[in-house]
DSSP file (Angstrom, degrees, kcal/mol; ACC not computed):
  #  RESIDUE AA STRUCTURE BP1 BP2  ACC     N-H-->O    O-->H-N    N-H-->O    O-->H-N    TCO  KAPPA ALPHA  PHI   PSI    X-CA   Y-CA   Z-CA
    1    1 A X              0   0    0      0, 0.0     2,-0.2     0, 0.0     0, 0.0   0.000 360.0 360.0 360.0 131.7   -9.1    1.3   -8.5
    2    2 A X        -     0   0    0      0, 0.0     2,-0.2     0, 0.0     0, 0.0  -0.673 360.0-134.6 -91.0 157.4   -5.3    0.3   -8.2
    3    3 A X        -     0   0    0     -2,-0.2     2,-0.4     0, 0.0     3,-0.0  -0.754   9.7-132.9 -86.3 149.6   -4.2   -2.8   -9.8
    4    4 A X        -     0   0    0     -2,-0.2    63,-0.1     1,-0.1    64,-0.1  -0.862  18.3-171.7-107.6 142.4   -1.9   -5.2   -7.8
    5    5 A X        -     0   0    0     -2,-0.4    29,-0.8    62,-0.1    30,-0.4   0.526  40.6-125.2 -97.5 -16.9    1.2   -6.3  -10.4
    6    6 A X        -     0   0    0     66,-0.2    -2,-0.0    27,-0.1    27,-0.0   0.583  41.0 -88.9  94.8 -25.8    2.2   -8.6   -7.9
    7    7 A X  S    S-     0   0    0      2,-0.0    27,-0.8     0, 0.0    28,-0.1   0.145  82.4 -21.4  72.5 164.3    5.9   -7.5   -7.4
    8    8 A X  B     -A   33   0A   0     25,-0.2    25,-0.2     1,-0.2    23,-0.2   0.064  44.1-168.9 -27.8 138.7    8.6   -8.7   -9.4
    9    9 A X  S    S+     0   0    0     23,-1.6    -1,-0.2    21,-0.3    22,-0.1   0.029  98.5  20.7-121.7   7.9    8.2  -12.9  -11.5
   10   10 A X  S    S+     0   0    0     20,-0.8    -1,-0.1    22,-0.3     2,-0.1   0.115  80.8 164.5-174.4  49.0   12.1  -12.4  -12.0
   11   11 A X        +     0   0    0     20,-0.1     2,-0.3    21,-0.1    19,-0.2  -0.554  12.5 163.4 -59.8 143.6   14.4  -10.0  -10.0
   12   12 A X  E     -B   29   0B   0     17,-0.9    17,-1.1    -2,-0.1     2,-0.5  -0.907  32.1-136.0-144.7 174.8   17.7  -10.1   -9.9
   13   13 A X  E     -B   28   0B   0     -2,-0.3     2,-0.4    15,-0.2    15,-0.2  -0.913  16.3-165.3-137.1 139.9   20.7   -8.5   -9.1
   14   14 A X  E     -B   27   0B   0     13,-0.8    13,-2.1    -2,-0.5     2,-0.3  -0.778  34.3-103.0-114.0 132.6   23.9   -8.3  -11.2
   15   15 A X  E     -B   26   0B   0     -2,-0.4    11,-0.2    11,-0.2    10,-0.1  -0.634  30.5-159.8 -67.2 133.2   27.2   -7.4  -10.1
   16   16 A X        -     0   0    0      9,-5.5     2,-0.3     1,-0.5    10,-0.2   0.490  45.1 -80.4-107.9  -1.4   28.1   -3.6  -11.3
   17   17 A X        -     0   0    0      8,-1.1    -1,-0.5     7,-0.1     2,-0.3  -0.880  42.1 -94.9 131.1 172.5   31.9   -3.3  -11.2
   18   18 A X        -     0   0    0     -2,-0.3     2,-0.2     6,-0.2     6,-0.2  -0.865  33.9-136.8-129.2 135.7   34.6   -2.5   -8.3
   19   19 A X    >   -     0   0    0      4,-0.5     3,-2.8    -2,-0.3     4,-0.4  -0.507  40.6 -84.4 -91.5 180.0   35.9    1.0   -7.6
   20   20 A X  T 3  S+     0   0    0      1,-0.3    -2,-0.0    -2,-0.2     0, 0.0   0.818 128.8  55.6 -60.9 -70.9   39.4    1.9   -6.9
   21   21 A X  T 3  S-     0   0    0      1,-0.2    -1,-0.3     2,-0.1     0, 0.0   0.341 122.1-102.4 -92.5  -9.7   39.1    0.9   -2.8
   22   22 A X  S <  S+     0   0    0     -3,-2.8     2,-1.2     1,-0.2    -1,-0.2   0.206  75.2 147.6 119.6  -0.1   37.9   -2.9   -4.0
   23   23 A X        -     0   0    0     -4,-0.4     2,-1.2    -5,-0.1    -4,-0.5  -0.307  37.8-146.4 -85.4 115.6   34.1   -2.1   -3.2
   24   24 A X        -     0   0    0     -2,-1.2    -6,-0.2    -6,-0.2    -1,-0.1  -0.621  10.6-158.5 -88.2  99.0   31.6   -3.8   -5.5
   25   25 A X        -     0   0    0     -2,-1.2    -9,-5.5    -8,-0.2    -8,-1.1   0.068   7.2-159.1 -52.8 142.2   28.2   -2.2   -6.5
   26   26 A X  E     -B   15   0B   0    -11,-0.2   -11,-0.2   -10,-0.2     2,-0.2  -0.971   7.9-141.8-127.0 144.7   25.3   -3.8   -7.7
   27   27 A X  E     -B   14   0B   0    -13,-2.1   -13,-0.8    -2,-0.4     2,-0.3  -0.706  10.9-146.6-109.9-177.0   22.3   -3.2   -9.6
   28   28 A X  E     -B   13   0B   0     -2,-0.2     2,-0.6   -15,-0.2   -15,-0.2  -0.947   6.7-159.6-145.6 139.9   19.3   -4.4   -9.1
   29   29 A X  E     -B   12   0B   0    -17,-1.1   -17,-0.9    -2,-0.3   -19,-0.1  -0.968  11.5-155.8-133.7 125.7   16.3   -5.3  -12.1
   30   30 A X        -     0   0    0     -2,-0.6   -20,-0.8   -19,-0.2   -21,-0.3   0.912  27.6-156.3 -61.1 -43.5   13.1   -5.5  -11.1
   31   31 A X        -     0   0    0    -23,-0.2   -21,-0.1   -22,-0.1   -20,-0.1  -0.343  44.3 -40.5  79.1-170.0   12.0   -8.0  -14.3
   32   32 A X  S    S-     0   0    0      1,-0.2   -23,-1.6   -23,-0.1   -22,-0.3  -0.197  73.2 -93.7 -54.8 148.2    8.3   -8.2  -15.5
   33   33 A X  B     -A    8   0A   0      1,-0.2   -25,-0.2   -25,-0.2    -1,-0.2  -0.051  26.2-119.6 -53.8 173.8    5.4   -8.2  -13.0
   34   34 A X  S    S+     0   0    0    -29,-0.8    -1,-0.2   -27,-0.8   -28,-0.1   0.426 115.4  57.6 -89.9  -7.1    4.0  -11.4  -11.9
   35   35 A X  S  > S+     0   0    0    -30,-0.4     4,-3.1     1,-0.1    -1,-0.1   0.755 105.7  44.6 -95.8 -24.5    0.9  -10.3  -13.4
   36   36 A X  T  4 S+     0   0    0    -31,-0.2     4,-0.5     1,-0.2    -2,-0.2   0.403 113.5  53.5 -91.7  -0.5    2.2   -9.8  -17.0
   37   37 A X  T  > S+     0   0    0      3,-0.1     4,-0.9     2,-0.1    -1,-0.2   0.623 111.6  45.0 -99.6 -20.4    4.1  -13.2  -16.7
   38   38 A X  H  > S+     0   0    0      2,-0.2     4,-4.3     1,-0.2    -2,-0.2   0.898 113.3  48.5 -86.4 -38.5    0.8  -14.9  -15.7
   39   39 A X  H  X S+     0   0    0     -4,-3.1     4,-2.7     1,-0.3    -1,-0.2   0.810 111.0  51.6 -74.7  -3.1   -1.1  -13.0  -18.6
   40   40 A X  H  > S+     0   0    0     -4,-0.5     4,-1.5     2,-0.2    -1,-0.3   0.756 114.9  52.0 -86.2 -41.2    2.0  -14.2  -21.3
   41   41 A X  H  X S+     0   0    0     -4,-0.9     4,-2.8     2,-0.2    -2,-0.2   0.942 104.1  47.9 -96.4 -23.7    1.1  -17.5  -19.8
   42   42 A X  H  X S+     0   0    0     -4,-4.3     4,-0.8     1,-0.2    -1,-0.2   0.996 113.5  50.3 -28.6 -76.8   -2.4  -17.5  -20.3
   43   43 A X  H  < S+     0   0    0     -4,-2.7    -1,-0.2     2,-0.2    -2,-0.2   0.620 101.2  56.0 -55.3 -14.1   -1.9  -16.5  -23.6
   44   44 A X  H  < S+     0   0    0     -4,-1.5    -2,-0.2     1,-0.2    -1,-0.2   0.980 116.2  43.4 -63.8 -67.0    0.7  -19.3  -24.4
   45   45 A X  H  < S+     0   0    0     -4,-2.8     2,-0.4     2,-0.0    -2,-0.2   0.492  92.6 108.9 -67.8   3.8   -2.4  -22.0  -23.1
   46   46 A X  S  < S-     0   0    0     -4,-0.8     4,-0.1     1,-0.2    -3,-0.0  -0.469  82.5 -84.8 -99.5 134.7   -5.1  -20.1  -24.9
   47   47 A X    >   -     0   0    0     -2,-0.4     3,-1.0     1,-0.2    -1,-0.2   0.306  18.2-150.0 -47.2 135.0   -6.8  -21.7  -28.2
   48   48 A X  T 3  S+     0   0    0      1,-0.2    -1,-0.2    -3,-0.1    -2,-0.1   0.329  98.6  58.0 -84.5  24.3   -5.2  -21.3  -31.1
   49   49 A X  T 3  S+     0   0    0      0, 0.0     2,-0.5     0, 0.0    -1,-0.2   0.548  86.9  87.9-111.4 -27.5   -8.8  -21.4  -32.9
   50   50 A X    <   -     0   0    0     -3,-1.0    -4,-0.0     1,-0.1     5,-0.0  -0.677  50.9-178.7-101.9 130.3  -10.3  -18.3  -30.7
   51   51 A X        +     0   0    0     -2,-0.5    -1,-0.1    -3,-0.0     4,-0.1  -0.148  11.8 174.2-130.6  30.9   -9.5  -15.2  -32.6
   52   52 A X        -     0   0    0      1,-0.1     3,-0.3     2,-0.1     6,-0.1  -0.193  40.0-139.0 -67.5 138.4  -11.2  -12.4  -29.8
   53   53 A X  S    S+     0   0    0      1,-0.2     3,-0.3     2,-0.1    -1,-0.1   0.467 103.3  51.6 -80.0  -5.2  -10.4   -9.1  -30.9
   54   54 A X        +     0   0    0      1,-0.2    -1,-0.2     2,-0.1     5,-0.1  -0.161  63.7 127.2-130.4  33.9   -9.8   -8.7  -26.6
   55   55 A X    >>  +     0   0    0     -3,-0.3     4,-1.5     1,-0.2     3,-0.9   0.853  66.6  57.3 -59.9 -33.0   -7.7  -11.4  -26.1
   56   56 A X  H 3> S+     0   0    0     -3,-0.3     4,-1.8     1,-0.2    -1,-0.2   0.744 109.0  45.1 -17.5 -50.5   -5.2   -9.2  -24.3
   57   57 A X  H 34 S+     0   0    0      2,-0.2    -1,-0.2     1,-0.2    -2,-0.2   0.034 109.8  59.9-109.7  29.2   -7.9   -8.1  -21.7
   58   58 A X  H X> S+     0   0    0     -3,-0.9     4,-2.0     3,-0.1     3,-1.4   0.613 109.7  47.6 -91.0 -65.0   -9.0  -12.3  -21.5
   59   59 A X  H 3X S+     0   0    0     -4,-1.5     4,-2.4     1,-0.3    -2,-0.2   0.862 110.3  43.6 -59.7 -47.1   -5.4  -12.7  -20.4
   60   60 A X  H 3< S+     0   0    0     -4,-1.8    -1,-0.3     2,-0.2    -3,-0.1   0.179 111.0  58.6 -90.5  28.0   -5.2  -10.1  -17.8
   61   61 A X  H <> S+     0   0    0     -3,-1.4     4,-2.6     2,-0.1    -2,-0.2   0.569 115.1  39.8 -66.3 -64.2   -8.8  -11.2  -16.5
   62   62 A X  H  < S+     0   0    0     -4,-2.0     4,-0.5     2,-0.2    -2,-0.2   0.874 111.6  53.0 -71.0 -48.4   -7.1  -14.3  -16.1
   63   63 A X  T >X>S+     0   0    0     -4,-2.4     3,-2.4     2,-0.2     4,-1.3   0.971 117.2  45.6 -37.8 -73.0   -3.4  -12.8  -14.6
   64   64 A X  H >>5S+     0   0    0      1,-0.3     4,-2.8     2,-0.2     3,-1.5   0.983 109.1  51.0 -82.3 -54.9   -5.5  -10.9  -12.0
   65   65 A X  H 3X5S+     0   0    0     -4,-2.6     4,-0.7     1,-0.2    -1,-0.3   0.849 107.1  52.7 -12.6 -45.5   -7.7  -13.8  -11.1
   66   66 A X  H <45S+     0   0    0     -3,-2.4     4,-0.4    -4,-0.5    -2,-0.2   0.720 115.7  43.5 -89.1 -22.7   -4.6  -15.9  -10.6
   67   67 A X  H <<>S+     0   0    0     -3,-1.5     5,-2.2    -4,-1.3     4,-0.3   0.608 108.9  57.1 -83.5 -27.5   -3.2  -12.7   -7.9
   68   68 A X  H  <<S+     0   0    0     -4,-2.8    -2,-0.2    -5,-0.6    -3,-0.1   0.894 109.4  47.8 -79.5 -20.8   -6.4  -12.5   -6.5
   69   69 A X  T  <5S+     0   0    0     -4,-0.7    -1,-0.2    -5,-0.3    -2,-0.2   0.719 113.7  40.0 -23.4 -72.5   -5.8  -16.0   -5.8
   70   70 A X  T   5S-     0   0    0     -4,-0.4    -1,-0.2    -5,-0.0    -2,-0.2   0.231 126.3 -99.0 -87.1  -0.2   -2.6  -15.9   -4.4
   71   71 A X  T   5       0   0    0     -4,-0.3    -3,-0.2     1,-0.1    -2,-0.1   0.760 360.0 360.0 -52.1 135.7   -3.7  -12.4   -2.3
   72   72 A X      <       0   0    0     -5,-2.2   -66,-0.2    -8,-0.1    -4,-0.2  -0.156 360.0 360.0 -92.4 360.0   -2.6  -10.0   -4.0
């Protein structure tokens, strides 16, 4: 079973320099998924009393919930 990431929570693209003839390149950064930004936000709201040894896989429960949502 694939997981959906969501695509990029923060792309952007940076200018890379000019070559001799004046022509400006860019890169391009993907950022973190939108599923790992949802489960970092989980975990920000999540009680600071609850001390689950699987809080990580609580968060991305929650992260994929929040895509499945949105669907993803």
């Amino acid at each position: 079973m694939s997981t959906s990431h969501g695509g990029p929570a923060f792309p952007s693209t940076v200018e890379a320099g000019e070559d001799r003839f004046g022509n400006k390149s860019h890169v391009f950064y993907r950022g973190m998924t939108l599923r790992d930004y949802f489960a970092g936000q989980a975990l920000a709201s999540w009680p600071i009393t609850d001390h689950s040894t699987d809080l990580a896989s609580k968060c991305y429960a929650l992260a994929d919930a929040m895509l499945a949502a949105r669907g993803h």
